[in-house]
C-alpha positions as a Markdown table, in Angstrom:
| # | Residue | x | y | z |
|---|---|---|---|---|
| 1 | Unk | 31.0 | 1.1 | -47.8 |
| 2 | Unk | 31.1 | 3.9 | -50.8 |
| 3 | Unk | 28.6 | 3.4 | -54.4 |
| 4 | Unk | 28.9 | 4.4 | -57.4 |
| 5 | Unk | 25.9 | 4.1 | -59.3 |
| 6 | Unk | 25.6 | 6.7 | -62.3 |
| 7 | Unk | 27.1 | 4.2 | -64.7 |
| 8 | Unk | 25.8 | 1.0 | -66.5 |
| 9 | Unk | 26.7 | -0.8 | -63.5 |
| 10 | Unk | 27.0 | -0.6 | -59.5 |
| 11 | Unk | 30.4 | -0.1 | -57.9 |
| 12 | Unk | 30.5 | -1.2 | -54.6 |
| 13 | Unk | 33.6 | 0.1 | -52.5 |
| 14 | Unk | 34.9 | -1.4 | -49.1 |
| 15 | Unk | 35.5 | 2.3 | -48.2 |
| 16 | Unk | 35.1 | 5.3 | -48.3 |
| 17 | Unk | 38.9 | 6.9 | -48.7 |
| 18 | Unk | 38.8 | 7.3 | -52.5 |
| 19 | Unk | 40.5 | 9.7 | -54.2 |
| 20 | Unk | 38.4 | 11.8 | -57.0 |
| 21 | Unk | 40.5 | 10.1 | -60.1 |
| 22 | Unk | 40.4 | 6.4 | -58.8 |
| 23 | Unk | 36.1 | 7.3 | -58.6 |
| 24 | Unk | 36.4 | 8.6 | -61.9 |
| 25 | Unk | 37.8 | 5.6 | -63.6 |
| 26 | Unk | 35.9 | 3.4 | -61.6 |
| 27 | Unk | 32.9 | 5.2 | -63.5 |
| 28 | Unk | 34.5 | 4.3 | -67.2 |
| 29 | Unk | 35.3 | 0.7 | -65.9 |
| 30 | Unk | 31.3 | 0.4 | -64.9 |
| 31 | Unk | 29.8 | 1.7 | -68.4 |
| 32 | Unk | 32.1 | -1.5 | -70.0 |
| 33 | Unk | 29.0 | -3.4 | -72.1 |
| 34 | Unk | 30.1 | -6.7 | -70.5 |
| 35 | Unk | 30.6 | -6.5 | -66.9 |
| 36 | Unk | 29.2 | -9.2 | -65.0 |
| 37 | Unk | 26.3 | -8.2 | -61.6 |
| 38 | Unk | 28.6 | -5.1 | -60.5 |
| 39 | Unk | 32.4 | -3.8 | -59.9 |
| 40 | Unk | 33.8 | -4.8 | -56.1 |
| 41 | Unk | 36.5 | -2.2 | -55.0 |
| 42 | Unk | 38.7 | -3.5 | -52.1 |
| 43 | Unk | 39.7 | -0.9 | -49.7 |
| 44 | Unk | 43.1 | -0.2 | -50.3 |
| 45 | Unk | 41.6 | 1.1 | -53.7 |
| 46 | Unk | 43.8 | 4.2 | -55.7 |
| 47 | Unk | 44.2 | 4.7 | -59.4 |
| 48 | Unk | 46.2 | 3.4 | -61.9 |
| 49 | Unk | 46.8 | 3.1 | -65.2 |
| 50 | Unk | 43.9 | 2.7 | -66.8 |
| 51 | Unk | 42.0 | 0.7 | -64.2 |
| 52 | Unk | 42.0 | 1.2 | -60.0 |
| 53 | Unk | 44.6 | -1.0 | -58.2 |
| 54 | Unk | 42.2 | -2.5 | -55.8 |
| 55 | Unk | 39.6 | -4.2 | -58.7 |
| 56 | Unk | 37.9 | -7.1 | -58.7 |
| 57 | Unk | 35.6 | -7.3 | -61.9 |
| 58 | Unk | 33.9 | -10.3 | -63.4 |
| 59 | Unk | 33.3 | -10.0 | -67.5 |
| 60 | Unk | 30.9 | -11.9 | -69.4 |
| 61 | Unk | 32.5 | -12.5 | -73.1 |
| 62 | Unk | 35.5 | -10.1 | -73.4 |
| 63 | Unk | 38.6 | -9.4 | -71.2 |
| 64 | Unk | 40.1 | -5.8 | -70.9 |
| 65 | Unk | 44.0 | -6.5 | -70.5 |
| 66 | Unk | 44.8 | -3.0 | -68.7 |
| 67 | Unk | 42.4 | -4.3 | -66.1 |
| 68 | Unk | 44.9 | -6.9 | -65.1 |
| 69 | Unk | 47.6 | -4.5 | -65.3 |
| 70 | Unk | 51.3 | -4.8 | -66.5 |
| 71 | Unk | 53.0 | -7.1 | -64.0 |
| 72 | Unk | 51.0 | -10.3 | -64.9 |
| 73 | Unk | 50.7 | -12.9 | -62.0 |
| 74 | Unk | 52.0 | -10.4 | -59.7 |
| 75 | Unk | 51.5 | -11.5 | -55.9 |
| 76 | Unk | 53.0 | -13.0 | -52.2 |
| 77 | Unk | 54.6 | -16.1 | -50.7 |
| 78 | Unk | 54.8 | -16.7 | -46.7 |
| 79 | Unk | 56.3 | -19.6 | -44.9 |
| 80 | Unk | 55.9 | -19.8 | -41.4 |
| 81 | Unk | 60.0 | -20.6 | -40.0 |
| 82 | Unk | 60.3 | -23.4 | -37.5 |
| 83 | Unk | 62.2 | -21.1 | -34.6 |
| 84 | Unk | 61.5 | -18.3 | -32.7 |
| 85 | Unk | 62.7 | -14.8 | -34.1 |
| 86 | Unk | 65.0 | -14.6 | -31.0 |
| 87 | Unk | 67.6 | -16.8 | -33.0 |
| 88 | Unk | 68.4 | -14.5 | -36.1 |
| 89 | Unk | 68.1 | -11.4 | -34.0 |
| 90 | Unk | 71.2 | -10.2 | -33.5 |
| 91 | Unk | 72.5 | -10.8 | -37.0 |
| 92 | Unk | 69.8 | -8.9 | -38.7 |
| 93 | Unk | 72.2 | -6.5 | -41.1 |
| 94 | Unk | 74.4 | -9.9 | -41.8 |
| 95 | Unk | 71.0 | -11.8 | -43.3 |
| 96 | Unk | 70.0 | -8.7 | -44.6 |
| 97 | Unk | 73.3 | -8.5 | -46.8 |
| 98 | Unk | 73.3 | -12.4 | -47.4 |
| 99 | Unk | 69.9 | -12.0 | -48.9 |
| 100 | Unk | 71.1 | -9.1 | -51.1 |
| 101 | Unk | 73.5 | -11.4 | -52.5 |
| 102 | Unk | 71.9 | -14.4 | -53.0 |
| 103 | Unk | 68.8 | -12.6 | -54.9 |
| 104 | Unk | 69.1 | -9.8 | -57.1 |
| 105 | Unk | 67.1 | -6.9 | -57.0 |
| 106 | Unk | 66.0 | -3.7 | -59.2 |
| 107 | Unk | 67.6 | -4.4 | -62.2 |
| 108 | Unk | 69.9 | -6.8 | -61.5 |
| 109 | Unk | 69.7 | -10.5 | -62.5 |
| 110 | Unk | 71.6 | -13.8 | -62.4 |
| 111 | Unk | 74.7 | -14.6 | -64.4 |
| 112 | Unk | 74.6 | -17.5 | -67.1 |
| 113 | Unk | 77.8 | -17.8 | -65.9 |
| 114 | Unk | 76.5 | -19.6 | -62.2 |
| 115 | Unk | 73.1 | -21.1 | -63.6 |
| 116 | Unk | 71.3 | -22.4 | -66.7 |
| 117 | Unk | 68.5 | -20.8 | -66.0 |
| 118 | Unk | 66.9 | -20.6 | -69.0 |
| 119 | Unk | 66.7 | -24.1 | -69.8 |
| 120 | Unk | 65.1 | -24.3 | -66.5 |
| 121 | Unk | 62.4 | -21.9 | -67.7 |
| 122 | Unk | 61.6 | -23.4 | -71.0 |
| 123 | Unk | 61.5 | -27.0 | -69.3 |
| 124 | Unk | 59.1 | -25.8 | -67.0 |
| 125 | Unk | 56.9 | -23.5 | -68.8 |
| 126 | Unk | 57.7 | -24.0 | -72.6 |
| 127 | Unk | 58.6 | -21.7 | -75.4 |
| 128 | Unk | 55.1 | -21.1 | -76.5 |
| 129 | Unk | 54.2 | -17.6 | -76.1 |
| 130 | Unk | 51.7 | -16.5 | -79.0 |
| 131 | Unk | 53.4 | -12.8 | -78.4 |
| 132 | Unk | 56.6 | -12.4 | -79.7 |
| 133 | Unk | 57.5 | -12.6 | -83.8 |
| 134 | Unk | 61.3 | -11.6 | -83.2 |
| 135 | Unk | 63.5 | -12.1 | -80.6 |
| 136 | Unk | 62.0 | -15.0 | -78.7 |
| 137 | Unk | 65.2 | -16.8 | -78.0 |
| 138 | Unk | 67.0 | -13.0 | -76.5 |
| 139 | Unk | 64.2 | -12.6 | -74.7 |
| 140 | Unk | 63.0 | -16.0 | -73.0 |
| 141 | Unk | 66.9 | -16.1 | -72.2 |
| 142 | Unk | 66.4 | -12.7 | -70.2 |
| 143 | Unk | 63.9 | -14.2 | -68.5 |
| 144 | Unk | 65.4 | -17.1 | -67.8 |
| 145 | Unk | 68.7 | -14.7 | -65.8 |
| 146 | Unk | 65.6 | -12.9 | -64.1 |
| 147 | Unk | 63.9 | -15.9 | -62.7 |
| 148 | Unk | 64.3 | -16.1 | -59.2 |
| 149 | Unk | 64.7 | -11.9 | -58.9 |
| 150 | Unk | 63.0 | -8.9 | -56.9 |
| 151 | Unk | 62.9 | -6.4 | -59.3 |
| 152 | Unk | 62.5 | -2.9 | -58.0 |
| 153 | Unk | 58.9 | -0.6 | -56.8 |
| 154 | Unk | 56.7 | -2.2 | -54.0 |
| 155 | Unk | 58.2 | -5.5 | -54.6 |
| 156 | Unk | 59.9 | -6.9 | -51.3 |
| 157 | Unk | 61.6 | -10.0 | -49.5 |
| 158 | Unk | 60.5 | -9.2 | -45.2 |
| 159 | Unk | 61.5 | -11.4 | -42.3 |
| 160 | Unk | 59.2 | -10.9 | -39.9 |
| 161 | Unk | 57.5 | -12.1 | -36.6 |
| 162 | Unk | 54.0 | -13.0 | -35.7 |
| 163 | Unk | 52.2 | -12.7 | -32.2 |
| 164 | Unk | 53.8 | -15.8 | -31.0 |
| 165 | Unk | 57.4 | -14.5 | -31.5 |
| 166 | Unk | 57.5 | -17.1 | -34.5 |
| 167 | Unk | 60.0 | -15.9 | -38.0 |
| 168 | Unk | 58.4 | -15.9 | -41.2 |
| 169 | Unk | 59.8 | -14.7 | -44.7 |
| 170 | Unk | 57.3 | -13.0 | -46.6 |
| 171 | Unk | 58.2 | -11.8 | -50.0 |
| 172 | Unk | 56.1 | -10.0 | -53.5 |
| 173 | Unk | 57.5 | -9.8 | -56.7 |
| 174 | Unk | 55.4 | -10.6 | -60.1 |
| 175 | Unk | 56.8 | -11.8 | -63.8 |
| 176 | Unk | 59.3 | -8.9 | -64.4 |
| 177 | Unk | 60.3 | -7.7 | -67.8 |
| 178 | Unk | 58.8 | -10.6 | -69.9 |
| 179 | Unk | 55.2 | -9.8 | -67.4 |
| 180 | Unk | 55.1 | -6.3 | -68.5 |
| 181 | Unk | 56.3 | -6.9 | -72.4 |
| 182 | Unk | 53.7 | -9.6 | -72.6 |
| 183 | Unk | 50.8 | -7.4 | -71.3 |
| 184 | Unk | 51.6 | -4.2 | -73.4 |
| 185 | Unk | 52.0 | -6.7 | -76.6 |
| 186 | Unk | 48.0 | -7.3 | -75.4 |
| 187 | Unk | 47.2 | -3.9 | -74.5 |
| 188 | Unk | 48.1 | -2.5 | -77.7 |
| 189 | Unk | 46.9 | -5.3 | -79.7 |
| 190 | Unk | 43.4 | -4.7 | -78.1 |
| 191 | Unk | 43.5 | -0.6 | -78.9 |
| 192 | Unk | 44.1 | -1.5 | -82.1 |
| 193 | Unk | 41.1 | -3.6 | -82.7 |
| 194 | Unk | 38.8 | -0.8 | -80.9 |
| 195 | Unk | 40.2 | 1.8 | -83.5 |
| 196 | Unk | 39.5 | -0.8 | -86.4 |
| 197 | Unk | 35.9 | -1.7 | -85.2 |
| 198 | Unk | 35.4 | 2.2 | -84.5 |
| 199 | Unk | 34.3 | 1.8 | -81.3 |
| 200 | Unk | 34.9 | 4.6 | -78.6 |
| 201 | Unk | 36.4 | 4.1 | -75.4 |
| 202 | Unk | 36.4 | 6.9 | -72.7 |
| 203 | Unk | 39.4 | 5.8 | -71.9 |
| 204 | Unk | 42.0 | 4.0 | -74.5 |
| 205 | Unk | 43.6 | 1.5 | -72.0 |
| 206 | Unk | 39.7 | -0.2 | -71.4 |
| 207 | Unk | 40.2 | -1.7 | -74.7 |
| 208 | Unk | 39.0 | -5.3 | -74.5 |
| 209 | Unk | 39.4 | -8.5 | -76.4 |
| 210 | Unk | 36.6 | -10.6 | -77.6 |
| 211 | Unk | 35.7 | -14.1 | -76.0 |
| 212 | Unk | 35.8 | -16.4 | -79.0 |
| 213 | Unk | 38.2 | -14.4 | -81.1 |
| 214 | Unk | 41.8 | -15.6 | -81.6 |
| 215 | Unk | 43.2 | -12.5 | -79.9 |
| 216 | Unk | 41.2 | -13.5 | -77.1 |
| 217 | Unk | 42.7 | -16.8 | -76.8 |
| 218 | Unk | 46.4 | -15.8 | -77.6 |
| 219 | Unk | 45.9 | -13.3 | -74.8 |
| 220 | Unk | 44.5 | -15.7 | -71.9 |
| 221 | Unk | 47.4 | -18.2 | -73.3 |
| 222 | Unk | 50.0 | -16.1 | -73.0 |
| 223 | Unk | 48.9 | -14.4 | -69.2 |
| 224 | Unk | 48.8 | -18.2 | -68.1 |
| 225 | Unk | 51.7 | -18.1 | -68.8 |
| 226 | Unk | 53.1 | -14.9 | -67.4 |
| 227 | Unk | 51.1 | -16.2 | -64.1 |
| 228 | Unk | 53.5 | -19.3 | -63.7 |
| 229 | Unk | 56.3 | -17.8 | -64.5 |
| 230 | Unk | 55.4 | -14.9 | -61.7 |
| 231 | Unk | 55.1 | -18.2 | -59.0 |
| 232 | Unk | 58.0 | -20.2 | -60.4 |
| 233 | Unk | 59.9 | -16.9 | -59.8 |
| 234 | Unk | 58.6 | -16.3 | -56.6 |
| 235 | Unk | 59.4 | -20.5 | -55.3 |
| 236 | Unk | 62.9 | -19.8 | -56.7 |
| 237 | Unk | 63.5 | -16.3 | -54.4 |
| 238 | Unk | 61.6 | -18.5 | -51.8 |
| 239 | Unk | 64.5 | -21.3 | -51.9 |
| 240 | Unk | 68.1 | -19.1 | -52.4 |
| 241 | Unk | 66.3 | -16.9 | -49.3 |
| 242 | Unk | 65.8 | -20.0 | -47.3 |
| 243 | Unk | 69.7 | -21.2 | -47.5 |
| 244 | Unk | 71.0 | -17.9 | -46.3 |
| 245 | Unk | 68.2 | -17.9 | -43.3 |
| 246 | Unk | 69.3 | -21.8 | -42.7 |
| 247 | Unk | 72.7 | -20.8 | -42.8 |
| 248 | Unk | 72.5 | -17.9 | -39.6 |
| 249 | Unk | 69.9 | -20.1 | -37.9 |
| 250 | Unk | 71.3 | -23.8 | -38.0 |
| 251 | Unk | 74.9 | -23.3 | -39.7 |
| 252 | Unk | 74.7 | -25.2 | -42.5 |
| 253 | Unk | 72.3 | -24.8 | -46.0 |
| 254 | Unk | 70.1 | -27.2 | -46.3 |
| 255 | Unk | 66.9 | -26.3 | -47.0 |
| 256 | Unk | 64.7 | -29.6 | -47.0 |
| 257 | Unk | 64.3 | -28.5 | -43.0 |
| 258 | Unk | 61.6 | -26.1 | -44.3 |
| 259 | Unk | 59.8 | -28.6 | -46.2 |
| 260 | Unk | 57.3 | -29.2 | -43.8 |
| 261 | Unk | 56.3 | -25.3 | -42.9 |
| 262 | Unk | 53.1 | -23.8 | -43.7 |
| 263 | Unk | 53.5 | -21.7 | -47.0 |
| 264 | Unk | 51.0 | -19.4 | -48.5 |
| 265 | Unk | 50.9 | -18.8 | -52.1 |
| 266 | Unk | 48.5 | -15.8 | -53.4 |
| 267 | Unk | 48.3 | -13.9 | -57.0 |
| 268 | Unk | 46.6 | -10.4 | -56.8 |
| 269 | Unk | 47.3 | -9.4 | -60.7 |
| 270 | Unk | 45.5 | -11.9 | -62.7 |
| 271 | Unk | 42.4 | -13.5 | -64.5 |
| 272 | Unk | 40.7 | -16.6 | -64.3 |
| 273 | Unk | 37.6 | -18.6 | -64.6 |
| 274 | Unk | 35.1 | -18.6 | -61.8 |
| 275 | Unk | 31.6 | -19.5 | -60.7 |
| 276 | Unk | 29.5 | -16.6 | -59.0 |
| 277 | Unk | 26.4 | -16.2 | -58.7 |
| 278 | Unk | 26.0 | -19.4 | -60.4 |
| 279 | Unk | 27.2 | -18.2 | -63.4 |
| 280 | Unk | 31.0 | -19.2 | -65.1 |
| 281 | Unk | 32.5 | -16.0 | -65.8 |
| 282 | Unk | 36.0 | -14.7 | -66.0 |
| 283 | Unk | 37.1 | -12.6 | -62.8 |
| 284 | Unk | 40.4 | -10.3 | -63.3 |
| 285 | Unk | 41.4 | -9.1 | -59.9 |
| 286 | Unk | 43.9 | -5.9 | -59.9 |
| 287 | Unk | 45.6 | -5.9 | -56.8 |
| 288 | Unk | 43.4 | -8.4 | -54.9 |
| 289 | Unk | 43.8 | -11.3 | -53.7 |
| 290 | Unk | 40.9 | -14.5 | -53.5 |
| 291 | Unk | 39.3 | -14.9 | -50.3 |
| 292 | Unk | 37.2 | -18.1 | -50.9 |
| 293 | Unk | 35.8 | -19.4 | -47.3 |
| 294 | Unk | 38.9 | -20.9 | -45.8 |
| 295 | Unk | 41.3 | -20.0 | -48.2 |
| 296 | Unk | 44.5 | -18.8 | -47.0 |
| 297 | Unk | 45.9 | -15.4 | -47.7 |
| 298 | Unk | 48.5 | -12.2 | -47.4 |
| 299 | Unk | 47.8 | -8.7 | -46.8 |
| 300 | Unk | 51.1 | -6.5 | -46.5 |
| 301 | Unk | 50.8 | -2.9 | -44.6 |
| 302 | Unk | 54.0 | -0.9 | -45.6 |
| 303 | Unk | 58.0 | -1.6 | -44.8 |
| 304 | Unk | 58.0 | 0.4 | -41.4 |
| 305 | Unk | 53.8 | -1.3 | -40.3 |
| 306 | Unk | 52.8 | -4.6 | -40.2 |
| 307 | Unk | 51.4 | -7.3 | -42.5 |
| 308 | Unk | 48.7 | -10.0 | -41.7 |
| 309 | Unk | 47.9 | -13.7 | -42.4 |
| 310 | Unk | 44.0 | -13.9 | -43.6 |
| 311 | Unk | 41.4 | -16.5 | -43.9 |
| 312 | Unk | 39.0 | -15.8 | -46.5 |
| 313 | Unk | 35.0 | -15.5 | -45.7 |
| 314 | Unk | 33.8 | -16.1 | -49.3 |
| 315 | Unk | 31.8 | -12.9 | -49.0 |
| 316 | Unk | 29.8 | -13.6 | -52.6 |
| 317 | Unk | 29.2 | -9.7 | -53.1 |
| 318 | Unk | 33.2 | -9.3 | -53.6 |
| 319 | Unk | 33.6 | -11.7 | -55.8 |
| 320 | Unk | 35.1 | -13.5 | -52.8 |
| 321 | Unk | 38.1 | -11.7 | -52.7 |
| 322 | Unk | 40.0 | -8.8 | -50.2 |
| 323 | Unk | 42.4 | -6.3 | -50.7 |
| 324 | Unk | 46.1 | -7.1 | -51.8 |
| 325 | Unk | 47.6 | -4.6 | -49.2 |
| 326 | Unk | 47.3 | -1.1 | -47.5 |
| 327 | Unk | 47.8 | 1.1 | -51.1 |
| 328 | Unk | 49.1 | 3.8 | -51.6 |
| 329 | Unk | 47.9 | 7.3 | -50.3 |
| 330 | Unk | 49.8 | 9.0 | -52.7 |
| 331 | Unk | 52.0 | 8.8 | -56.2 |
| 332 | Unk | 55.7 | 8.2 | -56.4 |
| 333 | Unk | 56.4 | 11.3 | -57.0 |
| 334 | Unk | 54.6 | 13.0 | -54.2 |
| 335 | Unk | 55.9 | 11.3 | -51.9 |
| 336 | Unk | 59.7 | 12.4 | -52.6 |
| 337 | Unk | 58.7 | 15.5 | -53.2 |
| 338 | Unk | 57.6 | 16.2 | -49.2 |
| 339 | Unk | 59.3 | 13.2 | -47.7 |
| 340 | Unk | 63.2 | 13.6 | -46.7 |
| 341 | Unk | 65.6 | 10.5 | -45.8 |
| 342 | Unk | 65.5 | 11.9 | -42.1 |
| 343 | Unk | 61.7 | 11.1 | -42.7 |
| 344 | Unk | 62.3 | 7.8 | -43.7 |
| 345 | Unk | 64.8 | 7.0 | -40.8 |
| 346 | Unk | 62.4 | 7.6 | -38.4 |
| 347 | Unk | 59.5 | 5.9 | -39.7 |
| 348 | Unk | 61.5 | 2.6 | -40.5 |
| 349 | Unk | 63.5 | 2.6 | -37.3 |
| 350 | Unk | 62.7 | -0.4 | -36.0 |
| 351 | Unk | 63.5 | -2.3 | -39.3 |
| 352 | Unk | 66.9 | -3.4 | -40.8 |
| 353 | Unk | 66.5 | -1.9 | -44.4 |
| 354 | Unk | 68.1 | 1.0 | -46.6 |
| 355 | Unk | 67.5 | 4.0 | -45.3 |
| 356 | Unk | 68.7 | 6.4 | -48.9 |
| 357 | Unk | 66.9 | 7.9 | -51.4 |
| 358 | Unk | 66.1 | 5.9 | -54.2 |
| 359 | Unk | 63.6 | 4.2 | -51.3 |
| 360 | Unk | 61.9 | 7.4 | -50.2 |
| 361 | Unk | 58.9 | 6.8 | -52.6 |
| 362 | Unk | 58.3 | 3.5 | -50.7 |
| 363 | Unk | 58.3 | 5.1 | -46.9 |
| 364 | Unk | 55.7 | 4.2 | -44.7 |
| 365 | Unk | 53.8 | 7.6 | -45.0 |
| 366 | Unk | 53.0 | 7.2 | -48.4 |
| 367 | Unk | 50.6 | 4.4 | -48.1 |
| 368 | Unk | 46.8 | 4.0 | -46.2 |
| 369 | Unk | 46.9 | 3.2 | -43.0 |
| 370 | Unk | 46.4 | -0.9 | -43.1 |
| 371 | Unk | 44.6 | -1.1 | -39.8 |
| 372 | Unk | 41.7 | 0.9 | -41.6 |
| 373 | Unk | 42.2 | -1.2 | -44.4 |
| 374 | Unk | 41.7 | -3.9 | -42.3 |
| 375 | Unk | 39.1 | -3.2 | -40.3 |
| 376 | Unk | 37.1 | -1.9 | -43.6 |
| 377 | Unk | 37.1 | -5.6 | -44.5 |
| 378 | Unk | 36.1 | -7.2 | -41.6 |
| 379 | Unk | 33.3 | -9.3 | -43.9 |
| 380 | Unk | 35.8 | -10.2 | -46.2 |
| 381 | Unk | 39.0 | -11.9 | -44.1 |
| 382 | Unk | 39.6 | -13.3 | -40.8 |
| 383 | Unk | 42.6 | -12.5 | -38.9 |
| 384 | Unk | 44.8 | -15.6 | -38.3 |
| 385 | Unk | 48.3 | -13.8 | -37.9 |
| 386 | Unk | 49.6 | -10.2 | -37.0 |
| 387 | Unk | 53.3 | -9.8 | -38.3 |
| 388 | Unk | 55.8 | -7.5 | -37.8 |
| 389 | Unk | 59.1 | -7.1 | -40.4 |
| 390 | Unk | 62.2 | -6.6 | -38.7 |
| 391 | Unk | 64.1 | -6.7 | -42.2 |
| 392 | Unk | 62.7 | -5.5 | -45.5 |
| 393 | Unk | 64.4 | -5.6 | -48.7 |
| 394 | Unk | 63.5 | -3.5 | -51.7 |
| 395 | Unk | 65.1 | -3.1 | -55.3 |
């Protein structure tokens, strides 16, 4: 456990390997007028863009939209398959391809051509965004082709094994283009206001909304939003994965078979309302996940390591949450700058994935070690399951 107590308020840090600019915003984050008791930092903690991936903070009257980040509702789905691994085995490249198909990834989408998926998107979560003056039709049909899509960066679709030799899928994506539009429509909204009320910021992307305000509202409206579009997206990759992994497994498609198996739902980009400390206040969490006592969660290592299945120990001093994976050791750009595709080869052997160099950024090596990560939260999760990926697909 690392502190951080030269600002307004305590930062408390589930490790202690920080790097000097994730610290350094941590330190504007904690002189915020309205932060609520203290800042927890999960330990898979590195910068970002204007707030640390890794970020639980709870706010008393205002919200700071870059603390949330860009890809609103962002998080992980598991289901628990109901055979052993040892059935799909040897047609691993043939799912993996099958997968490709069914679910588009980078920036790829579905056609109108094969679905109407917009009107499924405006049927299920309305045409209501408070964000958009021109364009709305263009760009909820956009979002309507990208429902049920990877997208490209960390985001991935694994199938994996646990300890027992039993297949799960296990996939993270968030809300895609609409997502990020709607938070930068909020970001900028809030600079503005800070530059109207003169009020100085030591770093621009802390701007924050006022509870009570309508920009406040709009704002929370239009995340909710973003947030069940990110799930609706995620239970729509869930379903098109599930009839290609039917179709190796049992020969057919049908899909109602799975009805039954355990699945694990978890946001680690969002805000809501929360009691702690006895006290309603609105927690954002940055790439963490909620780890109430008993609830049920997802902690992803990298695509060559291994992922686990958590139960949360409501550990009040984190804002009873955990980290949303291993994080990164080191930027993007870093990492394909000393990392080679013979490099990434070797440390993905064991899993059926692309091997080129578009992918090097996400290679194993760039990212914390998640048994550290693990074992720095040891008062924060249990253990339930220990997976392994024998495919990962990324965009």
């Amino acid at each position: 456990m690392k502190y951080i107590n030269s600002g307004k308020n305590l930062v408390k840090i589930w490790t202690n390997d920080i790097e000097k600019e994730a610290e350094e915003q941590l330190l504007n984050l904690s002189n915020l007028p309205f932060i609520y008791k203290h800042i927890a930092v999960m330990p898979d903690v590195h910068a970002g863009k204007g707030s640390t991936i890794g970020t639980v903070i709870a706010t008393k009257g205002a919200v700071c939209p870059a603390t949330v980040g860009v890809d609103l509702g962002c998080g992980m789905t598991a289901l628990k398959l109901p055979f052993k691994v040892d059935v799909i085995m040897d047609k691993l490249l043939l799912i993996r391809h099958s997968i490709e198909r069914a679910v588009p990834v980078g920036f790829n989408k579905h056609s109108m051509i094969d679905t109407n998926r917009g009107s499924i998107l405006t049927d299920i979560l309305g045409d209501d965004l408070t964000c958009f003056d021109k364009d709305r039709g263009k760009l909820l049909t956009n979002a309507g082709l990208q429902l049920g899509t990877l997208g490209g960066g960390n985001h991935f679709i694994e199938i994996c094994f646990d300890e027992n030799a039993d297949a799960w899928i296990v996939l993270h994506t968030g809300s895609r283009n609409i997502g990020k539009m709607i938070a930068e429509v909020h970001i900028n909204k809030a600079k503005g206001l800070m530059k109207s009320y003169f009020i100085d910021l030591p770093d621009p992307d802390l701007s924050y909304l006022v509870q009570n305000t309508l920009e406040f509202d709009n704002y929370i409206h239009d995340i909710n939003w973003a947030q069940k579009y990110a799930y609706e997206n995620r239970e729509h990759m869930l379903k098109n994965i599930l009839a290609e992994i039917a179709y190796y497994a049992y020969g057919d498609k049908d899909i109602s078979r799975f009805d039954t198996c355990l699945k694990i739902s978890c946001h680690h980009n969002y805000t809501t309302m929360e009691n702690h400390f006895n006290k309603n206040v609105l927690v954002t969490r940055k790439g963490a996940v909620s780890a109430k006592l008993g609830q049920l969660g997802i902690i992803p290592g990298s695509m060559g390591d291994k992922s686990y299945i958590v139960e949360g120990l409501g550990n009040i001093e984190s804002f009873c949450s955990c980290s949303h994976g291993a994080g990164r050791r080191m930027s993007r750009n870093k990492a394909k700058s000393i990392f080679t595709i013979d490099d990434l080869i070797k440390q993905t052997s064991n899993v059926e994935c692309r091997k080129d160099a578009d992918i090097i950024d996400e290679i194993p090596g760039a990212y914390k070690n998640i048994d550290e990560v693990m074992d720095n939260q040891k008062d924060l999760v249990k253990i339930l399951h220990t997976l392994k990926q024998i495919i990962c697909i990324k965009g």
